[in-house]
Structure formats: structure tokens, C-alpha cells
N, C-alpha and C positions, 0 to 999 in steps of 0.2 A: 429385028429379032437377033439379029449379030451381036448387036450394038447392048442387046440386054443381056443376052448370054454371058459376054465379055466383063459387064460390069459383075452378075452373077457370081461367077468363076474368082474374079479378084477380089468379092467381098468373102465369099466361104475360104478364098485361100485366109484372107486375113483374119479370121473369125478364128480358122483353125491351127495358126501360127501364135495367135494369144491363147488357145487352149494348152498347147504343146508344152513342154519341159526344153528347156535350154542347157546342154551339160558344160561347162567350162571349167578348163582342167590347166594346169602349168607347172613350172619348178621355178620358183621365188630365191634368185642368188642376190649377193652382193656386187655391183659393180665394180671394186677396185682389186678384190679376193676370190670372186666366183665360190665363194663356199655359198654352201646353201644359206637359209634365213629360216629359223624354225620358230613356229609358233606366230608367224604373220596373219593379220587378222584380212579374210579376203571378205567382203560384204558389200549388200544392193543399199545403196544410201537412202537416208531415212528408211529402212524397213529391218527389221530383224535375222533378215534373210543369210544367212554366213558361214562360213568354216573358217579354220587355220591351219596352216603346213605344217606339214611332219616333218622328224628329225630330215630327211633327205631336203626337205624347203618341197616337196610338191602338194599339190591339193585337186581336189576335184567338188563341183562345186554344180549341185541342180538350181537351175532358175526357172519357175513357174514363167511361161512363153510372155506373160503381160507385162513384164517386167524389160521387154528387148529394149526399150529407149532409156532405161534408167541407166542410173550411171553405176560404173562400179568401182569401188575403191580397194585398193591393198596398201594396207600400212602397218607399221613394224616400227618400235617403238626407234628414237634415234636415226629412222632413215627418211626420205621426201617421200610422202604417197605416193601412189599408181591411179588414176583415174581413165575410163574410157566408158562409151558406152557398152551394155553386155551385149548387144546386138554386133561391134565392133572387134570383139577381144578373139585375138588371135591363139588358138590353142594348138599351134605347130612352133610358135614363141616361145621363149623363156623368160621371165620376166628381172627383169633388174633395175633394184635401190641404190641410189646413192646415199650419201650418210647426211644426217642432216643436225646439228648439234648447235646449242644456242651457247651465247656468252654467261656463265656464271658472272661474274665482277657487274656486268649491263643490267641482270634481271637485280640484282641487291640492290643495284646505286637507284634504280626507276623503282623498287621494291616501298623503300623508305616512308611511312614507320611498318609495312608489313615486318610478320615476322622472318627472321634472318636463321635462328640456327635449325637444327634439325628437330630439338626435343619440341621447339615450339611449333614450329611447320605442323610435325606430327600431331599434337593437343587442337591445333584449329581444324584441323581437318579432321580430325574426330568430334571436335565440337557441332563441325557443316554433317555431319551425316543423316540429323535428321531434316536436312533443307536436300542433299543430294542423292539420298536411298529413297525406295519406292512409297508413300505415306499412305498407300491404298493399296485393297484385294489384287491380285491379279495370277496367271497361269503362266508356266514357263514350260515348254517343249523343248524336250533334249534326246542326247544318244549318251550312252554310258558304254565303256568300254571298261569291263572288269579282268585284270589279269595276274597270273599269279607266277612265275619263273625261277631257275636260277640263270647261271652263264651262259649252259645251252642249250636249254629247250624251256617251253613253256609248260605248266603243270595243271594249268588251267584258263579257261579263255569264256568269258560272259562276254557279251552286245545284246543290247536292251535301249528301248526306245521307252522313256518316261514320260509325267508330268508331272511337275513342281508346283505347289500351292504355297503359297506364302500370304497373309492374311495384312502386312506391312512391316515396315522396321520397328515401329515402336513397341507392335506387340509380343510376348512371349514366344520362343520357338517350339517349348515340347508342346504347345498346346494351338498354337495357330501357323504349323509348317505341319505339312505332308506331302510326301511321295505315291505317284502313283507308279507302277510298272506296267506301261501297255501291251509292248508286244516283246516279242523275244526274235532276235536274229542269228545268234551265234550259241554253242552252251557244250565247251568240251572238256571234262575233266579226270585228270589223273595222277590224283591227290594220295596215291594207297601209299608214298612214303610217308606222311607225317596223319595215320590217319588212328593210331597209337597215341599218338599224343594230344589228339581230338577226343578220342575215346576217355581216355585218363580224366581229362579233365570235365569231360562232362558227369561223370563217374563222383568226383573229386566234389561238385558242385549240386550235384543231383542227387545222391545216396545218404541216409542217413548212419552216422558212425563210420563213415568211411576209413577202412583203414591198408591199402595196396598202396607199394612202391610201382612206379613206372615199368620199373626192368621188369618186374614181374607177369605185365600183360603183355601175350605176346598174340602177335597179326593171326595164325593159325587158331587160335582157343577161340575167336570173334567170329562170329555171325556178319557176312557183309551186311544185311539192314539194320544191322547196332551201328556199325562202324557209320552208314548212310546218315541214319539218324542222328549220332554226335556228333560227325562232320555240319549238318543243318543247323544243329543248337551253334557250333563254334562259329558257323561263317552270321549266324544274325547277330551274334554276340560282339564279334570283331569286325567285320567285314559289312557292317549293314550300310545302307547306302544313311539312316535315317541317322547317324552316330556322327557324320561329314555333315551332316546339313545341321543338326541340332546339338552340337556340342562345342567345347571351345576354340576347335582351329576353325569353325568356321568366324575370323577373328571381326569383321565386321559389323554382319548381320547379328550374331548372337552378344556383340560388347556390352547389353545393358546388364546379361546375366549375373548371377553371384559367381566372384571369381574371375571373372571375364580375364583373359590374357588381355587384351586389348581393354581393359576397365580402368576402374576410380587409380589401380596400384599401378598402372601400365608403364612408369616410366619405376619402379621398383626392380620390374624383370628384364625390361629393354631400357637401352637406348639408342639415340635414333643421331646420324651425322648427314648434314648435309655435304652431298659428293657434285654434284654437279649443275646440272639445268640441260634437260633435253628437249627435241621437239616430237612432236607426234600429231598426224595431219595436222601441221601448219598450228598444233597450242603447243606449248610451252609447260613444261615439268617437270617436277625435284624427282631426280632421283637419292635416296635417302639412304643411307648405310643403316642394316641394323646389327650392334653390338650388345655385348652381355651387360648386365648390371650388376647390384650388391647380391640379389636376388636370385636362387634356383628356379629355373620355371617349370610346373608339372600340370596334369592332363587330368589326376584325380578320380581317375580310369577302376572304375570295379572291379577289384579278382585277380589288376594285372596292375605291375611295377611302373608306375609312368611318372616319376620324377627325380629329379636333380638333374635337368636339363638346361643348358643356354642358348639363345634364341643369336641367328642370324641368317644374314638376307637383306632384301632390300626393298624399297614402298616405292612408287613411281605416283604421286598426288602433282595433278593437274596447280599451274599458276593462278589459275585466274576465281578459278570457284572450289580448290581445294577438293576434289572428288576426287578417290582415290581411282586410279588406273590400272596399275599390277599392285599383287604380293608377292613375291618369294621370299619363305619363309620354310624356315629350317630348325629344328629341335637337336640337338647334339649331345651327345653324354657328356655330363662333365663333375658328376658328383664322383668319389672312389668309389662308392658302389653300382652306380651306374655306368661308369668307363667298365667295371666289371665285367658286369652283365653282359654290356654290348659285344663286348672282345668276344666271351666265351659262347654267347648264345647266334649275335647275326655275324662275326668279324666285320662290324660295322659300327662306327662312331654316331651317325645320320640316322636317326632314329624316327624322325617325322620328318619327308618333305612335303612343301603346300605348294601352288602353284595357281594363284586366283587372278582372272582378267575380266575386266567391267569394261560395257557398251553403253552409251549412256541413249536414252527412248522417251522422247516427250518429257526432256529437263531433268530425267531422272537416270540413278545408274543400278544395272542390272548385271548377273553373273553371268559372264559368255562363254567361259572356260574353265574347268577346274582342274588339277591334276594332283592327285596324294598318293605316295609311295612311301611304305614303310615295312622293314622287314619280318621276314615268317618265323616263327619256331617249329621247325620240324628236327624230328628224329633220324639222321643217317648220320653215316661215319663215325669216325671214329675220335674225340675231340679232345681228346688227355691229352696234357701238356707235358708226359715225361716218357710219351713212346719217341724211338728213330724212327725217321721217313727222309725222304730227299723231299729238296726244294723243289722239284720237277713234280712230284708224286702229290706234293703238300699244295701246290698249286692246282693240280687238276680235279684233287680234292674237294677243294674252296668251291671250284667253280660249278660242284653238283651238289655239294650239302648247305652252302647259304642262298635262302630261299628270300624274294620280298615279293610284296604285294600293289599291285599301281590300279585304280583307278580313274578314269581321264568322263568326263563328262562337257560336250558340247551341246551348249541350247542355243535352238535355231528361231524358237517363235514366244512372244509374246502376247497373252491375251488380259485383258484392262476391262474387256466388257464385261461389267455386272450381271447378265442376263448369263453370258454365258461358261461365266463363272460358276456360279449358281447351277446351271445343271448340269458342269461337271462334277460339283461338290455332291449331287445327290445318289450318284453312282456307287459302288462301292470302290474302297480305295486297299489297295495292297503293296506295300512296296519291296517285297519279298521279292529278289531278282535270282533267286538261288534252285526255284522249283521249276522244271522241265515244262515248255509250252509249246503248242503246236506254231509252228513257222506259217506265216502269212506272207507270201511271196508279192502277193497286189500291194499291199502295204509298204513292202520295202523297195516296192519298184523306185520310186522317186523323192526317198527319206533321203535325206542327208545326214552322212556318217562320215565319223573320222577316217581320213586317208591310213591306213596302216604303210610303216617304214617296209623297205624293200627288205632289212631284215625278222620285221616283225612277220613279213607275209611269209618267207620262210618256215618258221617257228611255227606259225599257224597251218602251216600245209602237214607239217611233219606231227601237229598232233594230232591230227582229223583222222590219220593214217592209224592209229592206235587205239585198244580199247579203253573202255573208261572204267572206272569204280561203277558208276553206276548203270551200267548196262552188264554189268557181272549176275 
């Protein structure tokens, strides 16, 4: 009876040790700098399972308990992985890269006849995308971190837990991509400086014969549910999530589109230098300069001024199968009308940043990470160019009246199965992250979200403390 008890006991501990959640957490530095390492990609090999560091290098990371024998990798483009089992991993550790960099001159010479320079690299690897993007249905589970700030505080703060439908690469995005928004975790906003300029323009686009200057509408004559209301038109307008997924920076996925920045004209607007050869878990790949060309690049954007821009940054495509890895990819004013605009409306040149990382799942590669930041137009200060102020004064200025906008989206799971696909698809779908939902605490027990920076968690304490527009 001992003897059964005992075996009893060791089977329900292990039953309930695979049911369990496993939290694993660390700070991801460099070993020869001890600076952190941001944007390290930490994941359960072969499984979808993942996050990445934040500005400081640390992360936090749930493991479903079945997973305790698998292995776990951390890897960061440029440095040796981390491998251990997650049953093993030490989270009183810090974890440290060494650098890991391949020979340029060695990958050309064993290259031969591949291609050699960057314009070319970049055309084959756009030619493999329909051998290395997904060629079937499938769902993607992610966290979305919507934020809105100047220098010192945040003006607004979404977290939202989606899913991604994508019907495959080859086909159309406005008609075969949708978003859904599941749940809501976070939602604080204090938007009433620029909410004038929301109002205006919804005014401006909505009313027939419009005919009001700006100065003229002022915050007190409004109704805060006008002001609520054209704040909702402006953020689906600008700020929708479905605008990132199905328009042209998203530059991969949507390249077959008319216009595509990444299309038939691609080397028109860019060009592409080869800079190096790195490695990443033990492959090998170009790192790729990207420079301006003959060509202005623009966005084609309705209602709002989005061209005479020059495109850089840089491609990170795998050696061996050509799948692209990272983008960093940048929009910059460069027209006289657009250096304009920028100076006087964001004091900012950087008018589109992109920030795309791919995981590759059953020979195919899929979006792991996104991040776009682009700046606000709002209404504060004072911006004439022929008042006195001090340099002290003109500075602390800046750092309250230029406002921008970041969204970071991490997907953690992949689903392929046709079945249940399918009865996701027949639910209804919303991707409206902008309307108030009841908090589901069981839900977010054991999601995986983005680690926020020890200054972001700041900024976020300090808005919670404060009312919102909308609870006015």
C-alpha cells in the first residue's frame, strides 16, 4: 500500500508539474560591454512559444509546464545563442552573448556564381518570398502595445491581446488579412491636448461646405462626446492597427500590391549595399544597407501629406534560402516641402520608423515582432519662428509639445489547422482596439506580453494616477 501510494503521489506530482506554467525571466547583456542587448529573440525551440528584451535587455517569459525538457534558445542577431533546457534556466542569472560575426571576403569567394552585390541579393530574395512566406490559411496570436507620448510622460497607453488572419502571401491583403481584438489589458488616455485638432479635422472631412479655421475652435465651445467621438474617427483613421497590416510599410507581405514600395519599381526608390555577413543561431546573413535612390518615396496616404521621403535602414536576408530575417526601415523627409513640414509640425526629420522580425515555423517565415513609430500632430505651444525664448526654455518646450505614436506587436502562437481556422473565421471579427472592454484577469493570468522598460513602467504608473478624456 506504501509502495502504491508513493508511486501515486509521483505520478499526480508529474501530471501537475506538466499542467503548471513555468515563469523564466533575465537581463540579456553583452559579454565584452555589459550593455544590455535589446530586442533578443528568447524562444522554446521548434514551438512558437517566445518574447524579446526590452530597451534595458530583460524579458520575462511563461512556459506552459510541458514544455520543462525542451530546449530554450536566446539569440540576437550578430551574437552565439544561449541554449539550455527551460526545466534548467537559471532566473537569479544574467545572461551573456558573445559576438559572433562571419567573414565577408569567405562567404563571396564559396558564394560564386551566387549573387554578390546588395541590389541583387535584395531582387532574389524578393523573388524566394513566395517559396519562404506562408502559402496557406493560418492564425497568429499576439500582444499589441499601443502608445502615444512626448519626452515626459505618456498621453496614452493601449494593451490588447489579438488575432491575426492572413488567408497566405499570394493573396490580396484588403480582402484576405484581418484583425481580430480579443481582449483588452491596459486602456489610459489623456489625449485633451491635441483633441482640437481631432475635432477640426473630423469637422473638415465630415461636414458639407465646410468652411472654420482651426484658431477658431476652441476646447471650451465642445462638447467632450464630440471631442470623444472625433478623437475615434482620427485614431481608426491614423492609428488603426488594419492600416500596419494592409498598406505599404507592411513592405513584404503586401509587395505584390499596386505601388508596393518593395514592388516591380523597388530599386527606383531604394537601393540596397551589401555591408557585411553575420551569423544568427549558427546561419549566416547579409546584412544590407539601405540608401535613397533617383526616386522620392511616398505612402499615398488619404487626407494627409505622406511624400517626398528617402528610404533607410537596413535588411538582414538569411545565406542560404534568402528569407528575410529583420527590416529596419526608415522614411525620412527629404523633399523642400517635406523637410518643411517636418521641422515645423514633429521637429523631426524620421517620419516612418518600421521594425519587422521573422521566425521561421514549418519551412515557412512568419512575423514575430513589429514595432512603428511615427510622429503626432498636436496643438500646444507656441511654434513661430520670429518670437525670443532661451535655449533652456525652447528645450523644455520641445520635450512637451512634439508628440509621436509607437506601436509594438508581439505574436506568440501559431495556428495552420484548417479546422480551426475555420471556426475562428466564423465568429465575428473587430479590430477596433480603441473602445473600452471589461478586463479579464483569468485570461491575462498566463499571456505573454511585452516586458515594459523600467522607464516606460514609470510613465505608466504616472498616467494611471491621472484622469482621462474619457471618463470626464
Amino acid at each position: 500500500m506504501k509502495f502504491v501510494f508513493s508511486i501515486s503521489i509521483l505520478l499526480y506530482s508529474g501530471v501537475n508539474f506538466a499542467q503548471s506554467e513555468i515563469e523564466i525571466k533575465s537581463k540579456i547583456s553583452d559579454f565584452m560591454t555589459y550593455l544590455p542587448i535589446e530586442s533578443a529573440s528568447i524562444y522554446i525551440k521548434n514551438t512558437t512559444i517566445g518574447t524579446i528584451s526590452n530597451t534595458d535587455g530583460k524579458f520575462v517569459l511563461i512556459v506552459p509546464g510541458r514544455y520543462a525538457n525542451d530546449t530554450l534558445v536566446i539569440s540576437s542577431i550578430g551574437y552565439k545563442s544561449v541554449k539550455t533546457l527551460v526545466s534548467d534556466f537559471d532566473n537569479s542569472e544574467d545572461v551573456f552573448m558573445d559576438e559572433d560575426v562571419a567573414s565577408l571576403d569567405e562567404v563571396i569567394l564559396i558564394a560564386n556564381p551566387r549573387p554578390t552585390t546588395g541590389n541583387d541579393i535584395v531582387l532574389r530574395a524578393m523573388e524566394e518570398l513566395e517559396d519562404n512566406l506562408p502559402a496557406n490559411p493560418f492564425l497568429q496570436k499576439g500582444f499589441v502595445r499601443h502608445k502615444e507620448r512626448n519626452k515626459k510622460q505618456y498621453k496614452w497607453l493601449i494593451e490588447s491581446a489579438i488575432t491575426l488572419y492572413d488567408s497566405s502571401y499570394a493573396s490580396g491583403a484588403e480582402d484576405n488579412l484581418k484583425i481580430n481584438v480579443d481582449e483588452l489589458r491596459k486602456s489610459y488616455d489623456l489625449r485633451e491636448v491635441d483633441s482640437v485638432f481631432a475635432y477640426y479635422s473630423y469637422l473638415k472631412y465630415n461636414t458639407k461646405n465646410f468652411n472654420i479655421k482651426s484658431k477658431n475652435i476652441l476646447r471650451d465651445t465642445i462638447k467632450t462626446s464630440s471631442l470623444v467621438k472625433a478623437i475615434r474617427w482620427n485614431d481608426e483613421r491614423i492609428n488603426g492597427l488594419e492600416h500596419l497590416f494592409k498598406g505599404r510599410l507592411n513592405l513584404l507581405r503586401n509587395s505584390n500590391i499596386e505601388q508596393a514600395l518593395f514592388g516591380d519599381r523597388m530599386l527606383d526608390k531604394h537601393q540596397f549595399k551589401l555591408d557585411t555577413v553575420l551569423v544568427d543561431d549558427g546561419r549566416k546573413l547579409y546584412k544590407i544597407q539601405i540608401s535613397k535612390s533617383k526616386d522620392f518615396v511616398g505612402l499615398n496616404t488619404k487626407n494627409i501629406y505622406n511624400e517626398g521621403y528617402e528610404a533607410n535602414g537596413w535588411l538582414y536576408i538569411y545565406w542560404d534560402n534568402y528569407a528575410f530575417k529583420k527590416i529596419e526601415y526608415e522614411l525620412v523627409a527629404a523633399s523642400d516641402a517635406q523637410k518643411r513640414r517636418s521641422k515645423s509640425l514633429f521637429n523631426s526629420k524620421i517620419n516612418h520608423k518600421l521594425i519587422v522580425t521573422y521566425m521561421e515555423y514549418n519551412g515557412k517565415m512568419y512575423p514575430n515582432y513589429v514595432y512603428y513609430e511615427t510622429p503626432k500632430l498636436v496643438k500646444i505651444g507656441d511654434r513661430s519662428s520670429d518670437r525670443k525664448t532661451t535655449e533652456k526654455s525652447l528645450n523644455s518646450e520641445k520635450e512637451e509639445q512634439y508628440y509621436y505614436t509607437t506601436q509594438e506587436i508581439l505574436f506568440t502562437e501559431i495556428i495552420d489547422e484548417p479546422e480551426l481556422i475555420e471556426e475562428a473565421l466564423q465568429k465575428p471579427w473587430s479590430d477596433d482596439i480603441f473602445s473600452p472592454r471589461t478586463y479579464n484577469k483569468q485570461f491575462w493570468k498566463n499571456y505573454n506580453v511585452l516586458l515594459e522598460s523600467e522607464e516606460e513602467d514609470k510613465l505608466i504608473q504616472d498616467l494611471t494616477k491621472r484622469a482621462t478624456l474619457f471618463k470626464q
